[in-house]
C-alpha positions in Angstrom: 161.6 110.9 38.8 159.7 113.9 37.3 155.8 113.4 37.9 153.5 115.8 36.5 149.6 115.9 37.8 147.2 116.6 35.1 143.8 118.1 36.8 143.9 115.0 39.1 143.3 112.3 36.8 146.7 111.1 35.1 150.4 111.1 36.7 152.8 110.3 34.0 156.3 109.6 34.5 158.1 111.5 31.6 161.2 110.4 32.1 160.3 106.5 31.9 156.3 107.4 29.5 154.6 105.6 32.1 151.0 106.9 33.1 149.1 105.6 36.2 145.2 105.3 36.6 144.1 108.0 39.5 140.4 106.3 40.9 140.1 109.4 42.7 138.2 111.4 39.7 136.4 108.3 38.3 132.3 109.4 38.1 133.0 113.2 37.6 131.5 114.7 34.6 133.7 117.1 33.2 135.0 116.8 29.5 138.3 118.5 30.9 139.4 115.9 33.6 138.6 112.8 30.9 140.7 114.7 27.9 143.9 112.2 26.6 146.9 114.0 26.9 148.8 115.1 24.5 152.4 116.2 24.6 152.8 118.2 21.1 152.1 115.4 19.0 151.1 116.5 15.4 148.9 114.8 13.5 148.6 113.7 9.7 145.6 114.3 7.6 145.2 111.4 4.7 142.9 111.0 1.7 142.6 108.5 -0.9 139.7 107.3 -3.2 137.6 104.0 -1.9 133.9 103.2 -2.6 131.0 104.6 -0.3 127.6 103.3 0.3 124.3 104.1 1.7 123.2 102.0 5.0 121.9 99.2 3.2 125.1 98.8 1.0 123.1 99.8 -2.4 123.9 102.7 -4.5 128.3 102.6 -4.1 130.0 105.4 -5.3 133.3 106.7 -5.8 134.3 109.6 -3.0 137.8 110.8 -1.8 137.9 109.6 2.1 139.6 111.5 4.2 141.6 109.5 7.5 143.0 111.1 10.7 145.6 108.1 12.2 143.6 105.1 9.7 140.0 106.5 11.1 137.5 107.6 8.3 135.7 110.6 9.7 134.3 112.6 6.1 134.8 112.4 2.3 133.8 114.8 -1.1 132.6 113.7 -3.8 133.5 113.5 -7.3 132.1 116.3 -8.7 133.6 118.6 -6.3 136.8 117.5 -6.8 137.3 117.3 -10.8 139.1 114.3 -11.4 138.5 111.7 -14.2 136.3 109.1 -12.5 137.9 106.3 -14.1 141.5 107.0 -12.4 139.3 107.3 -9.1 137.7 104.0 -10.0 140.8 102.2 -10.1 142.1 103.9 -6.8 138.9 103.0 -5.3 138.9 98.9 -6.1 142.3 98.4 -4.1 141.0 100.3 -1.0 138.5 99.6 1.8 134.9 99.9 1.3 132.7 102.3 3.8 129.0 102.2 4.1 127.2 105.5 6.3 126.3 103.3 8.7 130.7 102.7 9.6 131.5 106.4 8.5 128.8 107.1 11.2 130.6 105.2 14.1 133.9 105.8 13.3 132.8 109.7 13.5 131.2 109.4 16.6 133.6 107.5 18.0 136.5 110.5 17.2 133.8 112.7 18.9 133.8 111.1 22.0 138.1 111.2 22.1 137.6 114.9 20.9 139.4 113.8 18.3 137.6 114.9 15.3 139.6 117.2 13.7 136.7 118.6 11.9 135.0 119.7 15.1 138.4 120.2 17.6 141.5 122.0 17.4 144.4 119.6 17.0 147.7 119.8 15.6 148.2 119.1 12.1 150.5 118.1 10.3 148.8 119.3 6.9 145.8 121.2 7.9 145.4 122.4 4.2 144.0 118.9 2.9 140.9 119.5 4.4 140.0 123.0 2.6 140.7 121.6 -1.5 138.6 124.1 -3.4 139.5 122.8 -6.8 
């Protein structure tokens, strides 16, 4: 069995992709020792159009949300992206509705896994999706 120590915190078994919890390191503050490993995994930007509101809910709007793995984490609007807003209407009645309130969590919440791809280098699959200057 090949076993490889990652800065103390995870042994994984490659050969069988188990991992095992090391107590050891719990309670010590480094961002390094809590990062997830990754083992060249690549991953896929995705966009679509949906319907965005303020906290309250009031004032929707059409935007084109952009997903890393299903998670919302930012969107453009419209008029940056110059597309007839009546073909985005229709995209955006068949897809999820976000308020800035749950754009807000889901955000934070890919901060905390450094998994924002916005603020942390990852690997993309299709890194160009998130510079569209139409």
């Amino acid at each position: 069995m090949l076993h490889v120590q990652r800065n103390g915190w995870c042994t994984r078994n490659l050969s069988q992709g188990k991992s095992t919890f090391n107590s050891k390191k719990v309670g010590k503050k480094s961002p390094q020792k809590n990062r997830p490993i990754r083992f060249g995994m690549k991953y896929k930007i995705d966009s679509t159009y949906c319907w965005y509101s303020d906290w309250l809910n009031k004032n929707s709007r059409v935007v084109l949300m952009y997903f890393i793995n299903g998670i919302p984490f930012t969107y453009d609007e419209l008029d940056d992206i110059g597309i007839l807003e009546e073909d985005a209407r229709i995209i955006a009645d068949c897809e999820t509705k976000y308020n800035t309130e749950e754009l807000y969590n889901y955000s934070c919440y890919l901060m905390q896994e450094e998994f924002h791809p916005l603020l942390f280098e990852m690997e993309l699959e299709n890194p160009e999706i998130l510079f569209n200057d139409k």
